[in-house]
N, C-alpha and C positions, 0 to 999 in steps of 0.2 A: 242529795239523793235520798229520796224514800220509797221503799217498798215495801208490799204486805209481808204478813209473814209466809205465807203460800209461794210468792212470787220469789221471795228471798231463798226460802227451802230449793226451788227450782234451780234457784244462778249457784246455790251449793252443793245439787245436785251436778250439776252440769261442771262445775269445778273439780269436782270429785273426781269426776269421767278422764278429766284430761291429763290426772296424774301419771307418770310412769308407771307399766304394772309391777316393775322389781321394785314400785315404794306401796305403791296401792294394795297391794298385797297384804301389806300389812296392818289395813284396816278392817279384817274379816271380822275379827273379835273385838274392835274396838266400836264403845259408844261414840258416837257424832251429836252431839246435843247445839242446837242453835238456842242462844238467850240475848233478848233485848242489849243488856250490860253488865258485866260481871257483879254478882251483888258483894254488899261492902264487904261481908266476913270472911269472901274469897281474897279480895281485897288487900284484908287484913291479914288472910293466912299468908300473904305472897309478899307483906312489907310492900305493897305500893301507898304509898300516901294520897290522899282524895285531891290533891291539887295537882297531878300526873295525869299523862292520858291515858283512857283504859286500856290494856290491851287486844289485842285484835284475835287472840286466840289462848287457848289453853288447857295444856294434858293434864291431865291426873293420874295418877297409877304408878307402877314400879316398871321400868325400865327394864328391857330384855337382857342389859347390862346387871341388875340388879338383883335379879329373877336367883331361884330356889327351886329345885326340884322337891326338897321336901315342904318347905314352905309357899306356898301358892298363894297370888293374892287374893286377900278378902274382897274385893271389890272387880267390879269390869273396869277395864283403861276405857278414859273418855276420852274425850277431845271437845272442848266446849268453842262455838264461836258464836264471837259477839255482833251482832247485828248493828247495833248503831255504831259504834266505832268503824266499822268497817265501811258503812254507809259515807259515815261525815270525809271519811279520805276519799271518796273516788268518786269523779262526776260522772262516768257510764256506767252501761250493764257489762261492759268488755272490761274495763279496769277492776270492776267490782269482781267478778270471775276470775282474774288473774290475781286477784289479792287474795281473797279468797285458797285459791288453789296456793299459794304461795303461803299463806297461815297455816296451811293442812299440811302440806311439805314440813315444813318448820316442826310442827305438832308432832308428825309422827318422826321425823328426827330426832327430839328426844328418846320417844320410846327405842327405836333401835339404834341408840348408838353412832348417830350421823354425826359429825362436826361442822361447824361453819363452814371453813374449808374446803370439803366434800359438798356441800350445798350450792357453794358459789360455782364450784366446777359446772354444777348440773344447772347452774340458772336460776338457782335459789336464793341472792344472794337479794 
């Protein structure tokens, strides 16, 4: 499956929409960046090796767990996804959506504190 990036932005858009709002919530302040494929030095910051598949999504930032009132992070939390990974798994626009929505899930679970566990409950697993 290949789509523009336009038409991709749209099925992450619409992925977005369909999350719970007690998780969605918690994307006010968070960046959403869509990239082709992680490039290498993320890569490298994350110990994946080039012969691995890329991942399908990934946070940045400190964790609500991690968080400082005096100290505040220098940067916005993102949440990056990766367009061709995601593509090469899923033959529709309905699986690409649910994958999607299910990386975003994932994603902002780190940020607040989710566990596996707690995700499989909700159908995130």
């Amino acid at each position: 499956m290949k789509l523009s990036e336009k038409e991709f932005d749209k099925v992450v858009r619409r992925a977005i929409n369909r999350i719970p709002k007690p998780i969605r919530r918690h994307l006010k302040n968070v960046l959403i960046t869509v990239r082709k494929r992680p490039p290498r030095d993320m890569l490298e910051e994350l110990g994946i090796p080039p012969d691995e598949p890329f991942p399908l999504g990934l946070y940045v930032g400190a964790s609500l767990l991690e968080r400082s009132e005096t100290q505040p992070p220098l940067y916005p939390d993102s949440i990056f996804i990766f367009q061709e990974p995601l593509e090469e798994m899923c033959g529709t626009v309905e699986e690409l959506e649910r994958q999607i929505e299910i990386t975003v899930v994932h994603e902002v679970a780190h940020f607040i504190g989710i566990d596996d566990a707690r995700l499989a409950e909700l159908g995130y697993d």
